[in-house]
PDB file of N, CA, C and O in Angstrom:
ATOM      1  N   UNK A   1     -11.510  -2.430   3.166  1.00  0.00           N
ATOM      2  CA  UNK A   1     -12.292  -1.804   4.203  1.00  0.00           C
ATOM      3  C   UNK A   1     -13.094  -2.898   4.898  1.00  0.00           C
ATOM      4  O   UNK A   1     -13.777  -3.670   4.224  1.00  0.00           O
ATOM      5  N   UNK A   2     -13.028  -2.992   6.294  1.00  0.00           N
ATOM      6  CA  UNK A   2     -13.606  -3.983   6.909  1.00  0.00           C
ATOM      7  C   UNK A   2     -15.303  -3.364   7.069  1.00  0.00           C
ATOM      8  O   UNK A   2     -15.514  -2.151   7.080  1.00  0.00           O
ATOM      9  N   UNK A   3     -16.278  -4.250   7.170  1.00  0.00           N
ATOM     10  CA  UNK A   3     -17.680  -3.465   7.394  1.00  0.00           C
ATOM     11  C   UNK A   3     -17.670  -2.968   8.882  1.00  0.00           C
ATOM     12  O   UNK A   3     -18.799  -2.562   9.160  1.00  0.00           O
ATOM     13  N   UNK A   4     -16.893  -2.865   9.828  1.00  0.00           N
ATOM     14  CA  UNK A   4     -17.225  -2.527  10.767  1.00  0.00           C
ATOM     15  C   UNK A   4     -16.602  -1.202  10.478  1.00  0.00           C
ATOM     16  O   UNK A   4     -16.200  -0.485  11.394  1.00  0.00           O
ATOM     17  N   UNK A   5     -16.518  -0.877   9.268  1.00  0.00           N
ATOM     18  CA  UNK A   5     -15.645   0.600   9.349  1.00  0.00           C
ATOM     19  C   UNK A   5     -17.135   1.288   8.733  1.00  0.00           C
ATOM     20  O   UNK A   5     -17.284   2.389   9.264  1.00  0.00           O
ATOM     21  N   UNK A   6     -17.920   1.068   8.073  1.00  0.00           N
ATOM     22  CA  UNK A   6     -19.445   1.634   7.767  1.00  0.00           C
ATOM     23  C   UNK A   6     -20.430   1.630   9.227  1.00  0.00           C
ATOM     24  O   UNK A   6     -21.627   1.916   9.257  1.00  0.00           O
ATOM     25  N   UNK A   7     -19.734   1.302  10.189  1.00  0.00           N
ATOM     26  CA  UNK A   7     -20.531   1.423  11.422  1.00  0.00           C
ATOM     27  C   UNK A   7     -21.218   2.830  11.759  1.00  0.00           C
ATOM     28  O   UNK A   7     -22.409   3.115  11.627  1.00  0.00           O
ATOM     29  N   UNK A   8     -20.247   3.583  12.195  1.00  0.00           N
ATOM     30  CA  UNK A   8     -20.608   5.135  12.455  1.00  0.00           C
ATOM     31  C   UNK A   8     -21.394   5.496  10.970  1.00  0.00           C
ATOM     32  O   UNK A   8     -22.505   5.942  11.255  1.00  0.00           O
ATOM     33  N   UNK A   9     -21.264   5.469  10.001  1.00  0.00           N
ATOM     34  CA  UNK A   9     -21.953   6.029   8.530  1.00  0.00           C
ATOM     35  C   UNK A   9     -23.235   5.428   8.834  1.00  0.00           C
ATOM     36  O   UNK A   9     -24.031   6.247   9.294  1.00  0.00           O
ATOM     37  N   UNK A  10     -23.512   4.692   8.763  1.00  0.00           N
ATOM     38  CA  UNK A  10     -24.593   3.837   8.363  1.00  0.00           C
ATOM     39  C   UNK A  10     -25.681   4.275   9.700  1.00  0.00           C
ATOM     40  O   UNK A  10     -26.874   4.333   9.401  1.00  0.00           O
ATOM     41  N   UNK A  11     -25.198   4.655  11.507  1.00  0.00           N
ATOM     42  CA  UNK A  11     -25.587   4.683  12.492  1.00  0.00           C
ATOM     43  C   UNK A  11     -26.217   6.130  12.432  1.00  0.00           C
ATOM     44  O   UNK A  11     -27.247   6.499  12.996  1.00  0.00           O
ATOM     45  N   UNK A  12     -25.225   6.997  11.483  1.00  0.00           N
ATOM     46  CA  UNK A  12     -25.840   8.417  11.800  1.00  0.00           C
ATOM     47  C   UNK A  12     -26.632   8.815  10.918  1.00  0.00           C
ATOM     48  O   UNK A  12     -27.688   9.385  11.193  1.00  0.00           O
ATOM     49  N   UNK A  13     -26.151   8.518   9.484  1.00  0.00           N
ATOM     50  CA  UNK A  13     -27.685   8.492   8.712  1.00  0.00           C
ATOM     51  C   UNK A  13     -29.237   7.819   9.097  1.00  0.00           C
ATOM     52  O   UNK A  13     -30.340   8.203   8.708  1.00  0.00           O
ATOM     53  N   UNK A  14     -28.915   6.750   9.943  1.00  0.00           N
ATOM     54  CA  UNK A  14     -29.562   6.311  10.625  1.00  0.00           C
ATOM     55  C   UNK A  14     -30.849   6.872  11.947  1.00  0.00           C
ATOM     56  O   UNK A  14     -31.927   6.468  12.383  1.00  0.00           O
ATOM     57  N   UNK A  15     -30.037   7.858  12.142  1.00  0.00           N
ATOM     58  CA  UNK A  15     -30.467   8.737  13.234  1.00  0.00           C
ATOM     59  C   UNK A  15     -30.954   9.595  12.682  1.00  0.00           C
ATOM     60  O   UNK A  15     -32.033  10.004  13.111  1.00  0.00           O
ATOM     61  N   UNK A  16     -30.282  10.292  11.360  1.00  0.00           N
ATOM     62  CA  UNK A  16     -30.893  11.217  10.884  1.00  0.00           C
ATOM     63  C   UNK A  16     -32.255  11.405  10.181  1.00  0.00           C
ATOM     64  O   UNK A  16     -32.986  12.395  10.187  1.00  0.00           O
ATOM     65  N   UNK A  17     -32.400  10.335   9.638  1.00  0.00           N
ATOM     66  CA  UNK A  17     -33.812   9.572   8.982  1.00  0.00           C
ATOM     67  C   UNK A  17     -34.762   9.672   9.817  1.00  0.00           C
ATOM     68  O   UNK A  17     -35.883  10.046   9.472  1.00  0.00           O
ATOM     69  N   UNK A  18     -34.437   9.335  11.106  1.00  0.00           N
ATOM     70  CA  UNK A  18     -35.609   8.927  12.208  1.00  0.00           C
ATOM     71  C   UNK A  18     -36.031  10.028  12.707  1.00  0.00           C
ATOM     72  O   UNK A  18     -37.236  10.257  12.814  1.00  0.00           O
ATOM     73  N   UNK A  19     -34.801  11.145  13.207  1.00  0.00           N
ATOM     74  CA  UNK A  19     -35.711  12.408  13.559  1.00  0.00           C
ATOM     75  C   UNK A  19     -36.148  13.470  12.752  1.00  0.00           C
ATOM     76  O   UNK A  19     -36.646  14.491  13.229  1.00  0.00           O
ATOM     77  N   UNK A  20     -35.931  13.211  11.150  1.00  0.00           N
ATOM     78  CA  UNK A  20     -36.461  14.130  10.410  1.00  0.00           C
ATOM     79  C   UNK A  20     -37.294  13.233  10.302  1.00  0.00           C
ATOM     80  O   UNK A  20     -38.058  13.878  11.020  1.00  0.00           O
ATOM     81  N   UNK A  21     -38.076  12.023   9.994  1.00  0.00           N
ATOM     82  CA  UNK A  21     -39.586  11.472  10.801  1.00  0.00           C
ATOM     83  C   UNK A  21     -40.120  12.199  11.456  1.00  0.00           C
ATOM     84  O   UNK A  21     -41.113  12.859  11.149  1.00  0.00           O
ATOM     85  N   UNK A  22     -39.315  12.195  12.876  1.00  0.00           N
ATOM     86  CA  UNK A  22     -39.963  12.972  14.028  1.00  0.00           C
ATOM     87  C   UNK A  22     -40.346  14.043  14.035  1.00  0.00           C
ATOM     88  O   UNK A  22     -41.215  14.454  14.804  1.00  0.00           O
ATOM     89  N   UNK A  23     -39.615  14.891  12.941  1.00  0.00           N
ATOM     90  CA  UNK A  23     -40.186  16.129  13.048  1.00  0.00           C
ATOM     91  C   UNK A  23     -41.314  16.731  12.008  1.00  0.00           C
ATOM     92  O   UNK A  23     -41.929  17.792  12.113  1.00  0.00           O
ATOM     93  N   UNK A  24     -41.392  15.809  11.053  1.00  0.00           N
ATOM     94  CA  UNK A  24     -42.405  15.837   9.838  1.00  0.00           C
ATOM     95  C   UNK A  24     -43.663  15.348  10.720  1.00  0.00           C
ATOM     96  O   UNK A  24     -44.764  15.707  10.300  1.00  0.00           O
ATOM     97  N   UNK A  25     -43.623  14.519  11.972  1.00  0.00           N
ATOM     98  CA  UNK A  25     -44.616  13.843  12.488  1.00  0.00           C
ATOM     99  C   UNK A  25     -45.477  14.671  13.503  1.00  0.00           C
ATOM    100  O   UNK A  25     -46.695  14.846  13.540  1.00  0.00           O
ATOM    101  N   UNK A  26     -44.445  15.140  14.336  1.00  0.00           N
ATOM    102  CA  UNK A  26     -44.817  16.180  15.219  1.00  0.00           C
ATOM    103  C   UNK A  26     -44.289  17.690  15.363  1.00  0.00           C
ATOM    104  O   UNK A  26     -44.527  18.473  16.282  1.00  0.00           O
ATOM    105  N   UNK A  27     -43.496  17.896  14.191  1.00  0.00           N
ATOM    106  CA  UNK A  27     -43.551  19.480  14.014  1.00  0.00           C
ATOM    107  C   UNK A  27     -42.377  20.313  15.296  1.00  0.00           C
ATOM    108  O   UNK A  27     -41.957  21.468  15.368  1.00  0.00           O
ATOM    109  N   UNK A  28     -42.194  19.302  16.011  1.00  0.00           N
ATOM    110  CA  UNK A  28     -41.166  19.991  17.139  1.00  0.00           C
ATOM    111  C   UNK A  28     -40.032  20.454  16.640  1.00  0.00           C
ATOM    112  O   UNK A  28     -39.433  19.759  15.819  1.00  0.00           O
ATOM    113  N   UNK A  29     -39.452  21.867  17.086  1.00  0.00           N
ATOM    114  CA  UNK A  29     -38.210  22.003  16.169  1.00  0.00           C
ATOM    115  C   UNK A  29     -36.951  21.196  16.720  1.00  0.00           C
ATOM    116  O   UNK A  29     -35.903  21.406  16.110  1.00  0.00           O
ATOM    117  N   UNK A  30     -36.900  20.191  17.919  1.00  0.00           N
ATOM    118  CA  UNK A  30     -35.716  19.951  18.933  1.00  0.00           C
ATOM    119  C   UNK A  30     -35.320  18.913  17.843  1.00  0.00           C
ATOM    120  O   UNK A  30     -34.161  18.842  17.435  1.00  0.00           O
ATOM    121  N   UNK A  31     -36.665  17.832  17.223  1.00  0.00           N
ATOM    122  CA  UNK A  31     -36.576  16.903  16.523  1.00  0.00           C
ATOM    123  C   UNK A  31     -35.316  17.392  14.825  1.00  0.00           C
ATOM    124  O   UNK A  31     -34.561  16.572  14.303  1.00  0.00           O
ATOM    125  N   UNK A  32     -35.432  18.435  14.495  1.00  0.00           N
ATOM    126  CA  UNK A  32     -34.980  19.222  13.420  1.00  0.00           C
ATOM    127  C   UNK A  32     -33.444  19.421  13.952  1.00  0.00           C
ATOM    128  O   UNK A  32     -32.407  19.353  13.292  1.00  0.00           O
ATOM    129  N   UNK A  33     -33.551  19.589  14.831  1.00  0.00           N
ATOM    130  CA  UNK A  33     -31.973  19.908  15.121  1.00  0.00           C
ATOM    131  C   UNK A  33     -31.274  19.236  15.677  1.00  0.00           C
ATOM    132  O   UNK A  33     -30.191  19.723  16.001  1.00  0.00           O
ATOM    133  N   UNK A  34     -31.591  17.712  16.067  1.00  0.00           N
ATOM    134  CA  UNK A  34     -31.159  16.505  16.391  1.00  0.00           C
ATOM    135  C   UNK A  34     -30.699  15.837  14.867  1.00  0.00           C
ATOM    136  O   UNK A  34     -29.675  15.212  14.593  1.00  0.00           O
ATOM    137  N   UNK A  35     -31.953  16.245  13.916  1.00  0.00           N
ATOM    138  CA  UNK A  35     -31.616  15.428  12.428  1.00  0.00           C
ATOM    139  C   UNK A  35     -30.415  16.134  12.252  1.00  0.00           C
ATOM    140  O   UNK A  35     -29.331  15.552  12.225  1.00  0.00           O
ATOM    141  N   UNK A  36     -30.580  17.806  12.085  1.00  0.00           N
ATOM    142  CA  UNK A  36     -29.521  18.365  11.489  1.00  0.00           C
ATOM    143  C   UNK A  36     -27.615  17.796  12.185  1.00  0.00           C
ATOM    144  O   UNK A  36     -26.542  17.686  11.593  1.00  0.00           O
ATOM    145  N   UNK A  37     -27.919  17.626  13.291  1.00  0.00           N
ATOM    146  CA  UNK A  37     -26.707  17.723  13.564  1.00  0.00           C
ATOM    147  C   UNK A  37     -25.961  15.993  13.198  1.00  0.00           C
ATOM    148  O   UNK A  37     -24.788  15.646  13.060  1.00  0.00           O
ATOM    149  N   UNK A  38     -27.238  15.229  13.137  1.00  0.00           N
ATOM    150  CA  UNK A  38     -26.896  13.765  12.434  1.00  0.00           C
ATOM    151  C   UNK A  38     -26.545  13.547  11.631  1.00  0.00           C
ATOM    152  O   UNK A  38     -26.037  12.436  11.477  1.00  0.00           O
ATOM    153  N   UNK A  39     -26.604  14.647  10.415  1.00  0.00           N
ATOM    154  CA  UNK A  39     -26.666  14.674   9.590  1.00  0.00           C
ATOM    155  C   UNK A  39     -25.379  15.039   8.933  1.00  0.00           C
ATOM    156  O   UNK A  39     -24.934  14.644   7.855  1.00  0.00           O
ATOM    157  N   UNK A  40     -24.820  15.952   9.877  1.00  0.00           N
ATOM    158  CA  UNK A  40     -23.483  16.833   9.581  1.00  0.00           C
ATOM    159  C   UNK A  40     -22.205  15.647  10.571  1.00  0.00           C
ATOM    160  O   UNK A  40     -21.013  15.576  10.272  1.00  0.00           O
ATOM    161  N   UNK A  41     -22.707  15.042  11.446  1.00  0.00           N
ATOM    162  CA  UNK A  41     -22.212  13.763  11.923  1.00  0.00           C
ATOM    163  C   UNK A  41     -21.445  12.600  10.980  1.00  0.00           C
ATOM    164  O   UNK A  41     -20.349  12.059  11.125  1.00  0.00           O
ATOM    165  N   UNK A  42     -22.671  12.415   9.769  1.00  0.00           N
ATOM    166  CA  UNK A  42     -23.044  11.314   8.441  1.00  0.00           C
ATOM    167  C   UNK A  42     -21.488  11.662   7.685  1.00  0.00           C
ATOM    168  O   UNK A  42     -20.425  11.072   7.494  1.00  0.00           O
ATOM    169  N   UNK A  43     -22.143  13.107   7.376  1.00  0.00           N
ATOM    170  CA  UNK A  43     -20.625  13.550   6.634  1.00  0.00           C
ATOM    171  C   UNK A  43     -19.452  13.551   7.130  1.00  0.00           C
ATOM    172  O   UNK A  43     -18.580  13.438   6.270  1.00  0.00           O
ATOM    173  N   UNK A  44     -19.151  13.620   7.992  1.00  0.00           N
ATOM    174  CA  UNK A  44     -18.171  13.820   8.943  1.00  0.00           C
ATOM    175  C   UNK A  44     -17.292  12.361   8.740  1.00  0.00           C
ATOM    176  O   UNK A  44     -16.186  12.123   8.255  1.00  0.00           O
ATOM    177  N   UNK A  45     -18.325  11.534   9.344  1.00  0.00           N
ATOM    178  CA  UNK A  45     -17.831  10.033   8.913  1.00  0.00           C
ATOM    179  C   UNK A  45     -17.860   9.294   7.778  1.00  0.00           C
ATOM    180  O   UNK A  45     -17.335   8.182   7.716  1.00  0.00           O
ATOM    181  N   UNK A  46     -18.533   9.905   6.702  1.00  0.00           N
ATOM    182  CA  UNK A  46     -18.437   9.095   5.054  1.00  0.00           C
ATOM    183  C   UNK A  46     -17.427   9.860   4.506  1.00  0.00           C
ATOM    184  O   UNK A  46     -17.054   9.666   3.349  1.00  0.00           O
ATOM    185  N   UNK A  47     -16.747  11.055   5.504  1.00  0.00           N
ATOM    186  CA  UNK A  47     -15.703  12.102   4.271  1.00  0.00           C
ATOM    187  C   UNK A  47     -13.761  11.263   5.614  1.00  0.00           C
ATOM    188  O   UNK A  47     -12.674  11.838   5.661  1.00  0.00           O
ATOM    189  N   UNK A  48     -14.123   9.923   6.375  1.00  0.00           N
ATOM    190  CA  UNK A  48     -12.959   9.544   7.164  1.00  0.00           C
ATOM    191  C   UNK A  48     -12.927   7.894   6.366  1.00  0.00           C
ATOM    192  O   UNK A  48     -12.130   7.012   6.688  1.00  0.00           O
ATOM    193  N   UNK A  49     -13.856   7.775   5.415  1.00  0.00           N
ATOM    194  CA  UNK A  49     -13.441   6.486   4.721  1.00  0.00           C
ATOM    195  C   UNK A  49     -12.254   6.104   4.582  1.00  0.00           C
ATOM    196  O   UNK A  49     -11.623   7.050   5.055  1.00  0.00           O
ATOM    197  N   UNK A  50     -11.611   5.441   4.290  1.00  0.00           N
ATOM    198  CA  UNK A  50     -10.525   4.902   3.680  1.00  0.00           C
ATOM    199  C   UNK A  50     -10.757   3.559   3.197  1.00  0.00           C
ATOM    200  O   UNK A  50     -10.783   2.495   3.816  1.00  0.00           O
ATOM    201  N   UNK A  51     -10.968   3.893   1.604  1.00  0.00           N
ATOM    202  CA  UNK A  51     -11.057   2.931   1.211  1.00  0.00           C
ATOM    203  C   UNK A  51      -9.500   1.994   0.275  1.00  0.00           C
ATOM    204  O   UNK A  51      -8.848   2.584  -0.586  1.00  0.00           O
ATOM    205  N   UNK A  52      -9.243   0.761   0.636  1.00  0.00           N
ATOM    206  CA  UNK A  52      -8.112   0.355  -0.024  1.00  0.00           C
ATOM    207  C   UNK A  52      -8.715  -1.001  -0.699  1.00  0.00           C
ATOM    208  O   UNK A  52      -9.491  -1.854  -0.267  1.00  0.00           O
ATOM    209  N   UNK A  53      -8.125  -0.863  -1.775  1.00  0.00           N
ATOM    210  CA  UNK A  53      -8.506  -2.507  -2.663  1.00  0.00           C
ATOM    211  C   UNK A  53      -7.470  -3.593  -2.507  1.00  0.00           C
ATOM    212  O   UNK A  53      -6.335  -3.446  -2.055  1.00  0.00           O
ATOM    213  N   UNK A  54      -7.987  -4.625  -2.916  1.00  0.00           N
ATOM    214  CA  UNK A  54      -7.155  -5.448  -3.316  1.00  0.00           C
ATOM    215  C   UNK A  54      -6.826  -6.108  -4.860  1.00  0.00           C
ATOM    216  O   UNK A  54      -7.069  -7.261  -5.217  1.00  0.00           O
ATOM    217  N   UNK A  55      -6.335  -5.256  -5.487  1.00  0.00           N
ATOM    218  CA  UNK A  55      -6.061  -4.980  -7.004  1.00  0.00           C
ATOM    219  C   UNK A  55      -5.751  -6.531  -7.845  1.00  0.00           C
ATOM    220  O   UNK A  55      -6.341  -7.093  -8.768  1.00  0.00           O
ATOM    221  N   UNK A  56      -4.729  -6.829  -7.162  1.00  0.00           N
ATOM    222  CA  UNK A  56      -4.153  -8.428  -7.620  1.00  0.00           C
ATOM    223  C   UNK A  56      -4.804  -9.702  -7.690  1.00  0.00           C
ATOM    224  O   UNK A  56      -4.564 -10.741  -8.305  1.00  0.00           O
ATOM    225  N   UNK A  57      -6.072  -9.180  -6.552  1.00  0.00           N
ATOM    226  CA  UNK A  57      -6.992 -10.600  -5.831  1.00  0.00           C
ATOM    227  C   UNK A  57      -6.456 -11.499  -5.224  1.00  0.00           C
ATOM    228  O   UNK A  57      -7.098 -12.548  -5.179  1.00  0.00           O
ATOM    229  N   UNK A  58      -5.166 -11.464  -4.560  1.00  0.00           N
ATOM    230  CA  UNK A  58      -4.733 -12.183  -3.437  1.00  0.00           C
ATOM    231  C   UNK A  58      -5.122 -12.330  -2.048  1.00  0.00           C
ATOM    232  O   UNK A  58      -4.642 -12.855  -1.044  1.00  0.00           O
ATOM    233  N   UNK A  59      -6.075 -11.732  -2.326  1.00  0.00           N
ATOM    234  CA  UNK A  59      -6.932 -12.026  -0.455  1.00  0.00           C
ATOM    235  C   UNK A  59      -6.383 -11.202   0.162  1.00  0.00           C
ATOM    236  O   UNK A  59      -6.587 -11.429   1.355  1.00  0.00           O
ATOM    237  N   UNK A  60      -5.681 -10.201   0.000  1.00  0.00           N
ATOM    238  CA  UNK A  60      -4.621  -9.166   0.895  1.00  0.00           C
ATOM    239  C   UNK A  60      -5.032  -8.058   0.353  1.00  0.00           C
ATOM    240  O   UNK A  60      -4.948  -7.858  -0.859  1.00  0.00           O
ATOM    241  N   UNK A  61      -5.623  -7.039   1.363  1.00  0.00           N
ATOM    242  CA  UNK A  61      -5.851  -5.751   0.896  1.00  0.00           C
ATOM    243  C   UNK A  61      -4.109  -4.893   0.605  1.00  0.00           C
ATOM    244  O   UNK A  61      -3.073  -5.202   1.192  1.00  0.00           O
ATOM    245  N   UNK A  62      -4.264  -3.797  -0.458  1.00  0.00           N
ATOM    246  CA  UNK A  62      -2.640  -4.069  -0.661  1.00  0.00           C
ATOM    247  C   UNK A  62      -2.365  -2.730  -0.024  1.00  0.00           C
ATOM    248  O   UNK A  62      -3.312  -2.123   0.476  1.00  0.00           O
ATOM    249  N   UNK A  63      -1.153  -2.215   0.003  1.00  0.00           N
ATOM    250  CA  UNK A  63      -0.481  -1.798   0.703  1.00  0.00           C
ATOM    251  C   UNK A  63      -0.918   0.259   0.281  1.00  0.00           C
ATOM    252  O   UNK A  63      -0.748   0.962  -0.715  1.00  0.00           O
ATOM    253  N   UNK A  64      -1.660   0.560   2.026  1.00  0.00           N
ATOM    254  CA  UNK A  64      -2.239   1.602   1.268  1.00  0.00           C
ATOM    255  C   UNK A  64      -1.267   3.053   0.846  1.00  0.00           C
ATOM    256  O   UNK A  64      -1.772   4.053   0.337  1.00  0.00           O
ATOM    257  N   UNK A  65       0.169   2.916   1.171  1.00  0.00           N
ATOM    258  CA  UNK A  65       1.300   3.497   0.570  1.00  0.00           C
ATOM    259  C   UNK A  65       1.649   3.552  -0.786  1.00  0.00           C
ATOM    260  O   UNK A  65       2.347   4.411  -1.324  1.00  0.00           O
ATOM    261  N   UNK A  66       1.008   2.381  -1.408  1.00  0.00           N
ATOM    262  CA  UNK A  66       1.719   2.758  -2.925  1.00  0.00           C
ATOM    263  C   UNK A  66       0.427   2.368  -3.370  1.00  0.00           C
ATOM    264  O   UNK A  66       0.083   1.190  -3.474  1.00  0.00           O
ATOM    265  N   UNK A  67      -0.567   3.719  -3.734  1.00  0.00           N
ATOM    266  CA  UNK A  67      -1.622   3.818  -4.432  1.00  0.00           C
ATOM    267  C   UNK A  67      -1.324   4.240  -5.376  1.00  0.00           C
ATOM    268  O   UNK A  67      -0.144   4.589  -5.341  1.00  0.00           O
ATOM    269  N   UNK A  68      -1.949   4.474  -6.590  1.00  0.00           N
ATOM    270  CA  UNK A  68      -2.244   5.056  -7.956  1.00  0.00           C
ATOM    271  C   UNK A  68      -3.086   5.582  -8.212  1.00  0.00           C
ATOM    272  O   UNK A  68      -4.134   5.255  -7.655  1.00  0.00           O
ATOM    273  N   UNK A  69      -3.094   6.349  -8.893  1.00  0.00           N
ATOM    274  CA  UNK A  69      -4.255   6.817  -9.378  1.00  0.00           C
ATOM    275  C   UNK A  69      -4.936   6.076 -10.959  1.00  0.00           C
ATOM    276  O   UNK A  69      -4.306   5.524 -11.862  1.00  0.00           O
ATOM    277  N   UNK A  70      -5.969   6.248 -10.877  1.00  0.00           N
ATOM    278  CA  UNK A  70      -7.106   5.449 -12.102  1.00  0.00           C
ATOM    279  C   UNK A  70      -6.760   6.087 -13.541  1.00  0.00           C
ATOM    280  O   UNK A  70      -6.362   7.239 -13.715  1.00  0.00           O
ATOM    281  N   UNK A  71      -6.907   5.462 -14.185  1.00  0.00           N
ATOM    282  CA  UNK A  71      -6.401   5.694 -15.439  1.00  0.00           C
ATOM    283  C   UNK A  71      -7.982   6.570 -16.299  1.00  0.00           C
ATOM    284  O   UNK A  71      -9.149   6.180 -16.331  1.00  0.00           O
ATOM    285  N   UNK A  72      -7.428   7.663 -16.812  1.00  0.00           N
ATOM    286  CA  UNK A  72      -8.181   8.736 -17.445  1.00  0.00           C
ATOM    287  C   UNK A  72      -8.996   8.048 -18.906  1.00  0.00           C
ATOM    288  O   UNK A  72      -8.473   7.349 -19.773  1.00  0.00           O
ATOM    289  N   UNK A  73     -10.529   8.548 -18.812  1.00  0.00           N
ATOM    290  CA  UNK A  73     -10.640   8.181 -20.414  1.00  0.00           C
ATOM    291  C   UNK A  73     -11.803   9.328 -20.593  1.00  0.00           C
ATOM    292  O   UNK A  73     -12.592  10.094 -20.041  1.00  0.00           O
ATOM    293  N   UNK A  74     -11.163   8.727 -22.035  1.00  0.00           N
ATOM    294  CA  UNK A  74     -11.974  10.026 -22.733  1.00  0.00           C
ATOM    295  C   UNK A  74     -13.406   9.475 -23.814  1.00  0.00           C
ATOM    296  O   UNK A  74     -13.288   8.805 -24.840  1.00  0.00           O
ATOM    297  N   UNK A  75     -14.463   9.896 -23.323  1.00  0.00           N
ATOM    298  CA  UNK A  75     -15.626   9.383 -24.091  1.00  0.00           C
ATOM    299  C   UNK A  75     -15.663  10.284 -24.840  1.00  0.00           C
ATOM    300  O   UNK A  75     -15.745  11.457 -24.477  1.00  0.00           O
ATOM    301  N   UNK A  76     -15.594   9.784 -26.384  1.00  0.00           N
ATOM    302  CA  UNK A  76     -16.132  10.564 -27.686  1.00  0.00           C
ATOM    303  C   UNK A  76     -17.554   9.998 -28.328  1.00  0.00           C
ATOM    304  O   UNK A  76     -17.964   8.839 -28.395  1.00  0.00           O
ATOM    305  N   UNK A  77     -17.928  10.770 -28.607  1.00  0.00           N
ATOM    306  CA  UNK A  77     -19.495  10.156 -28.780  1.00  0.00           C
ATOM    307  C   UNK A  77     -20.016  11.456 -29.861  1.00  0.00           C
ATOM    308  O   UNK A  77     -19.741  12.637 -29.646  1.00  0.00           O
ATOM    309  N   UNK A  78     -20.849  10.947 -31.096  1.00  0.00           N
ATOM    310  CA  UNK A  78     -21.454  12.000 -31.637  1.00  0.00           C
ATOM    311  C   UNK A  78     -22.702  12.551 -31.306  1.00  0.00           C
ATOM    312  O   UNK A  78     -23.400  12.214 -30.349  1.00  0.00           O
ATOM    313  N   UNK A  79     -22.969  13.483 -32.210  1.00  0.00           N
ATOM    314  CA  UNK A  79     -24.171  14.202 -30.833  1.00  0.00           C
ATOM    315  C   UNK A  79     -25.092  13.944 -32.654  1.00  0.00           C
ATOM    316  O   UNK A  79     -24.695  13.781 -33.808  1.00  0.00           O
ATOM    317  N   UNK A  80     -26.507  14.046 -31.934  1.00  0.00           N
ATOM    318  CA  UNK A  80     -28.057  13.199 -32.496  1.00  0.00           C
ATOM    319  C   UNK A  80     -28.936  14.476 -32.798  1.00  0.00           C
ATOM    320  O   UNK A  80     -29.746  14.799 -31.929  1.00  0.00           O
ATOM    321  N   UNK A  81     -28.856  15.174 -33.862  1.00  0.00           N
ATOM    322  CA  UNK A  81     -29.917  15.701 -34.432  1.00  0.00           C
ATOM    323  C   UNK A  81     -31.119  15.457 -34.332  1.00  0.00           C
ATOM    324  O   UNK A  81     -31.937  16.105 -34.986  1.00  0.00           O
TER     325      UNK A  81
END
């Protein structure tokens, strides 16, 4: 993932912070519904991630067609009287 792909994420949470400020500050509801909709913006763009690794460490992000999935574990642990 290049950082210019956290641009929009980072811009609308960004926005959203500032006018729920604004509206804790001065109580206006316009300020509230500028956050809200920044907010639903935020998600919008942290749920279009695509994130791909580079598994091997060859400097090459790898090929985002043949992903895998993470290998399952199971924590056993005793439980503390």
């Amino acid at each position: 993932m290049s950082p210019s792909a956290l641009r929009d994420v980072h811009l609308f949470k960004t926005l959203e912070l500032i006018f729920v400020d604004f509206h804790q500050s001065t109580g206006a509801g316009k300020y509230m519904e500028l956050a809200s909709h920044y907010g639903k913006e935020y998600g919008r763009s942290w749920s279009r991630l695509n994130f791909i690794y580079d598994r091997d460490q060859d400097g090459y992000a790898d090929d985002p067609y043949r992903r895998r999935g993470a290998r399952a574990s199971i924590w056993l642990n005793g439980r503390d009287y």
